[in-house]
C-alpha positions in Angstrom: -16.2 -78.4 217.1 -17.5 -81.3 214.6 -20.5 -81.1 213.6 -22.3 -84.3 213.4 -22.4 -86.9 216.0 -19.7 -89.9 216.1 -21.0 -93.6 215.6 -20.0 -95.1 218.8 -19.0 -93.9 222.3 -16.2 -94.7 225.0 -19.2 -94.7 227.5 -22.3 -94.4 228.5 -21.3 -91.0 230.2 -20.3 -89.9 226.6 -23.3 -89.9 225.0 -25.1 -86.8 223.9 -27.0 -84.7 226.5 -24.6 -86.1 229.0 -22.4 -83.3 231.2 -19.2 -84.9 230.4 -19.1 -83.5 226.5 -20.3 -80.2 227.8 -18.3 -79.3 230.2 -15.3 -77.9 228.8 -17.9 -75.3 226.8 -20.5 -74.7 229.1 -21.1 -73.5 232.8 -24.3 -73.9 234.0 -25.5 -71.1 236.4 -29.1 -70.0 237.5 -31.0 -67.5 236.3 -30.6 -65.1 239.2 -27.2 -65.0 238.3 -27.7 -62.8 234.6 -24.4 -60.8 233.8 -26.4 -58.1 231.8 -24.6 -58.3 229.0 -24.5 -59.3 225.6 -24.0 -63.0 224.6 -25.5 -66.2 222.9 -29.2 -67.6 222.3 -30.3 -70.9 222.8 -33.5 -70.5 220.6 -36.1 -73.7 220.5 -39.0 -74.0 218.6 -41.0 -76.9 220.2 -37.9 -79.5 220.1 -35.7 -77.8 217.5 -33.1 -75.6 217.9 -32.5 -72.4 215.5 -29.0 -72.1 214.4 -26.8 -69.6 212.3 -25.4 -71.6 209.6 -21.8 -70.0 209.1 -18.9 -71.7 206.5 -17.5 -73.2 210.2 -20.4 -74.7 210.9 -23.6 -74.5 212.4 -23.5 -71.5 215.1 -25.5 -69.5 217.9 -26.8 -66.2 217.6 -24.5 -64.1 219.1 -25.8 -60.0 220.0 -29.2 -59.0 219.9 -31.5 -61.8 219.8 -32.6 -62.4 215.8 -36.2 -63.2 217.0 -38.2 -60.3 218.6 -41.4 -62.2 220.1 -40.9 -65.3 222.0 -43.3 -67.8 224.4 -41.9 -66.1 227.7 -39.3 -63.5 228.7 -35.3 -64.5 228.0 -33.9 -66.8 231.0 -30.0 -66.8 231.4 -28.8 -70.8 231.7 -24.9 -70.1 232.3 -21.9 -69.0 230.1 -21.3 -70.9 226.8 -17.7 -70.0 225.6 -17.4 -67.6 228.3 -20.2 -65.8 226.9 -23.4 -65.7 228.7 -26.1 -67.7 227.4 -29.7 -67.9 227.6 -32.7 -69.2 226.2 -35.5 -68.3 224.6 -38.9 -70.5 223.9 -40.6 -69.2 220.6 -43.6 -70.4 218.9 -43.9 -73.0 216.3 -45.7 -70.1 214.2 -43.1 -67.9 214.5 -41.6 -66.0 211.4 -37.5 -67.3 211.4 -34.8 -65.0 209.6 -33.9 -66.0 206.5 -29.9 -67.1 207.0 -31.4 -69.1 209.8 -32.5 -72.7 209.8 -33.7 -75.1 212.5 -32.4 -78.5 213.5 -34.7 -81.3 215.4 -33.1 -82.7 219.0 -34.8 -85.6 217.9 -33.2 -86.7 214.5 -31.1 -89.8 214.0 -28.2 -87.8 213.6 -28.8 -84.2 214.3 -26.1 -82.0 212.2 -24.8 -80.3 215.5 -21.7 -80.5 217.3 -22.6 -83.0 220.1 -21.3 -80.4 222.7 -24.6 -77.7 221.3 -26.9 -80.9 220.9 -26.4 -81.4 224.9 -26.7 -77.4 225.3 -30.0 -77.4 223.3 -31.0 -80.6 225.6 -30.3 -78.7 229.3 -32.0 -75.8 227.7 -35.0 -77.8 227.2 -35.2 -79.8 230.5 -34.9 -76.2 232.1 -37.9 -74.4 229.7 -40.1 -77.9 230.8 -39.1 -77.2 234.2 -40.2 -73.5 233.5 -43.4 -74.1 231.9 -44.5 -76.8 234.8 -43.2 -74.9 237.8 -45.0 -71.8 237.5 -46.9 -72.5 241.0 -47.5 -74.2 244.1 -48.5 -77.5 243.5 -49.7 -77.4 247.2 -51.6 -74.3 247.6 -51.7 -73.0 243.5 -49.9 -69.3 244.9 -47.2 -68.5 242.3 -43.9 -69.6 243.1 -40.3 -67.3 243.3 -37.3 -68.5 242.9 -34.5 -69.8 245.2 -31.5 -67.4 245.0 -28.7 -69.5 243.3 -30.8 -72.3 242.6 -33.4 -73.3 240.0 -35.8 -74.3 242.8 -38.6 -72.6 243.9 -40.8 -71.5 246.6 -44.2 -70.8 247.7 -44.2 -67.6 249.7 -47.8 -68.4 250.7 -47.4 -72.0 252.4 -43.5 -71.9 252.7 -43.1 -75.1 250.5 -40.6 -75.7 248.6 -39.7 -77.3 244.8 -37.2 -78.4 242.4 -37.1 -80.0 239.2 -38.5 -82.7 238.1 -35.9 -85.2 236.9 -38.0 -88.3 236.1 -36.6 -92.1 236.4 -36.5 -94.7 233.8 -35.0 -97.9 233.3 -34.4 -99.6 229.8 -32.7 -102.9 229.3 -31.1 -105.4 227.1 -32.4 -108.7 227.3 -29.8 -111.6 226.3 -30.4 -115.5 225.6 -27.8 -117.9 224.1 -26.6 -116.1 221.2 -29.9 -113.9 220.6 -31.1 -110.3 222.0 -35.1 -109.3 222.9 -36.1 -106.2 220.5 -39.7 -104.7 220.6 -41.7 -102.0 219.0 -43.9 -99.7 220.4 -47.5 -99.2 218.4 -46.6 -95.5 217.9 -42.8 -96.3 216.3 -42.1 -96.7 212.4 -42.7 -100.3 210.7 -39.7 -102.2 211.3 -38.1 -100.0 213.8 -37.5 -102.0 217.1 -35.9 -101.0 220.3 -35.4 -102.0 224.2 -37.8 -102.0 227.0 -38.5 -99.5 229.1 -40.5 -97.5 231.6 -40.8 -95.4 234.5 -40.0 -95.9 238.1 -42.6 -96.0 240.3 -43.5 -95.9 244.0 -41.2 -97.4 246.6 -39.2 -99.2 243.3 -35.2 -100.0 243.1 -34.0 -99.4 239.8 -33.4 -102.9 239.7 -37.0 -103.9 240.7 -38.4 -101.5 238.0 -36.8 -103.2 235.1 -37.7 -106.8 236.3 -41.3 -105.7 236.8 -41.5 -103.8 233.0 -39.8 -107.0 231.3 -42.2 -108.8 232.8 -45.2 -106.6 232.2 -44.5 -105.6 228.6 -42.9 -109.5 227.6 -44.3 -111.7 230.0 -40.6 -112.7 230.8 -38.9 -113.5 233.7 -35.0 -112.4 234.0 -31.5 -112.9 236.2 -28.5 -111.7 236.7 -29.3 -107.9 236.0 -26.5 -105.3 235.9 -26.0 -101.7 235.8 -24.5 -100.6 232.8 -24.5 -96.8 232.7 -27.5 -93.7 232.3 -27.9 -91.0 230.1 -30.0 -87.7 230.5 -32.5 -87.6 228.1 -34.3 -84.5 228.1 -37.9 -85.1 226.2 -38.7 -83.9 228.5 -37.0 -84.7 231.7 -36.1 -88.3 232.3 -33.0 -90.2 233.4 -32.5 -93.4 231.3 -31.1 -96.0 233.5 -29.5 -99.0 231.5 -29.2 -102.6 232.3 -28.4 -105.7 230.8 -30.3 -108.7 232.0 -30.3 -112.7 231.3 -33.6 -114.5 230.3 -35.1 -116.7 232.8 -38.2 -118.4 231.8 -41.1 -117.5 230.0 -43.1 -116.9 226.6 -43.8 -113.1 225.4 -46.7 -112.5 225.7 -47.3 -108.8 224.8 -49.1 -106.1 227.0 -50.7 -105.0 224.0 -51.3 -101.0 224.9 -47.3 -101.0 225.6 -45.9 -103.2 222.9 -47.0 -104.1 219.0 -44.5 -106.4 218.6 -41.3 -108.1 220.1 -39.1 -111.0 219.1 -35.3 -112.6 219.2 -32.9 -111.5 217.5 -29.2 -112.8 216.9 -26.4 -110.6 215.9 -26.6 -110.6 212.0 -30.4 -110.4 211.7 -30.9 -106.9 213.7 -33.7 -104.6 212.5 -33.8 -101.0 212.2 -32.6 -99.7 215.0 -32.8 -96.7 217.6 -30.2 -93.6 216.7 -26.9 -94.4 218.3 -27.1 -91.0 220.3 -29.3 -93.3 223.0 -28.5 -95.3 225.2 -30.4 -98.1 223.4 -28.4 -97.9 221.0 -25.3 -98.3 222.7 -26.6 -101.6 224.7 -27.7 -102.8 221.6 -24.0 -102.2 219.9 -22.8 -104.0 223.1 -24.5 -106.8 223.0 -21.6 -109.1 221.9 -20.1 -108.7 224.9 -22.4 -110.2 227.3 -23.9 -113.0 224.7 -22.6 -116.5 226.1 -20.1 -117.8 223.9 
């Protein structure tokens, strides 16, 4: 495998943390499911995954596990390679062997094949889904686990729960020949992306992103379409993309969302996000859907 993520994609489906670039690697099973015997380590500290740098490239542990104390006990996630694999959730204090290094989910361009990035990022979703399913959010009795599932149940109140994949919408914003970029207060100087925001009660997807543009912008938009999602596991959400016309209006900023937003056209972009998001890719596509 390459290591190093490629600068554009056929698709949204393509994009890193996606299924489709996993696949042909990975099985996912459910922890129930644990062979027994030896295999690979998915090891994170906070967002970061340790690797075995090798003359082929970045690598998994294979064997014994290289770290002896960890957060929680070792959870199998499935065969990597034919090989089970599971993860383990060590602490940012934790001593790391010497011919090991770490590598941030969360760089611009993480130095990982983009088949392990999307590993690393199901192993996280499922450690968050760990760490905030430990009981009954009706009763507070622990919860067990489903056989052959990663649900979970309360053998106090007979409820039952599974994880917590968490709906977003982000969108692209056209007008003549120019695109809407903002910046959150918490991004870098100069660094501008899309808007976006959860789903809430009783919401379409579509109704969601009309409702944050105008929010955030004070805009009003038309003619929104669907143009693809990507998993984005920090920590659980699915980004729903969407490309819509302006309408009418001034921005006017909701100021605890937004420090700054503006127009854009082609040859004047900012910094902006990684292209491993689907930002990114609406932003590189924005040509197409510009009027002419």
């Amino acid at each position: 495998m390459n290591c190093g993520l490629p600068d554009s994609y056929p698709s949204t489906i393509d994009l890193p943390f996606n299924r489709a670039g996993l696949d042909a690697h990975f099985q996912l099973s459910t922890a129930d499911r644990d062979p027994g015997t030896p295999g690979v380590w998915v090891i994170l500290q906070g967002s970061s995954l340790l690797i075995k740098a090798t003359t082929s490239g970045p690598q998994l542990p294979e064997g014994d596990s290289p770290i002896l104390t960890s957060v929680r006990p070792p959870l199998y996630i499935g065969d990597w390679q034919e090989q089970p694999c599971r993860v383990l959730d060590i602490s940012r204090q934790a001593e790391l062997p010497p011919d090991f290094q770490t590598i941030s989910l969360q760089d611009r361009n993480p130095q990982l094949p983009p088949a392990l990035l999307s590993l690393a990022g199901i192993a996280q979703m499922i450690l968050h889904w760990e760490k905030t399913s430990r009981r009954c959010s009706h009763c507070g009795e622990q919860l067990v686990r489903l056989p052959g599932e990663w649900g979970k149940e309360c053998h106090n109140c007979a409820s039952r729960h599974f994880p917590h994949i968490h709906p977003c919408v982000i969108g692209l914003i056209v007008r003549g020949d120019e695109i809407l970029l903002v910046r959150k207060p918490e991004w870098a100087d100069g660094r501008f992306g899309l808007v976006a925001g959860f789903v809430e009660f009783g919401e379409s997807l579509e109704e969601a992103m009309e409702r944050e543009i105008r929010e955030e912008t004070g805009l009003q938009v038309n003619n929104l379409r669907y143009v693809g999602s990507q998993c984005w596991p920090f920590p659980s959400q699915m980004m729903t993309g969407f490309v819509a016309d302006y309408l009418a209006g001034k921005i006017k900023l909701q100021e605890d969302e937004l420090a700054e937003a503006a127009w854009y056209k082609l040859d004047q972009l900012p910094t902006l996000p990684p292209r491993r998001s689907i930002a990114r890719y609406l932003i590189d596509r924005a040509g197409d859907y510009l009027r002419k």
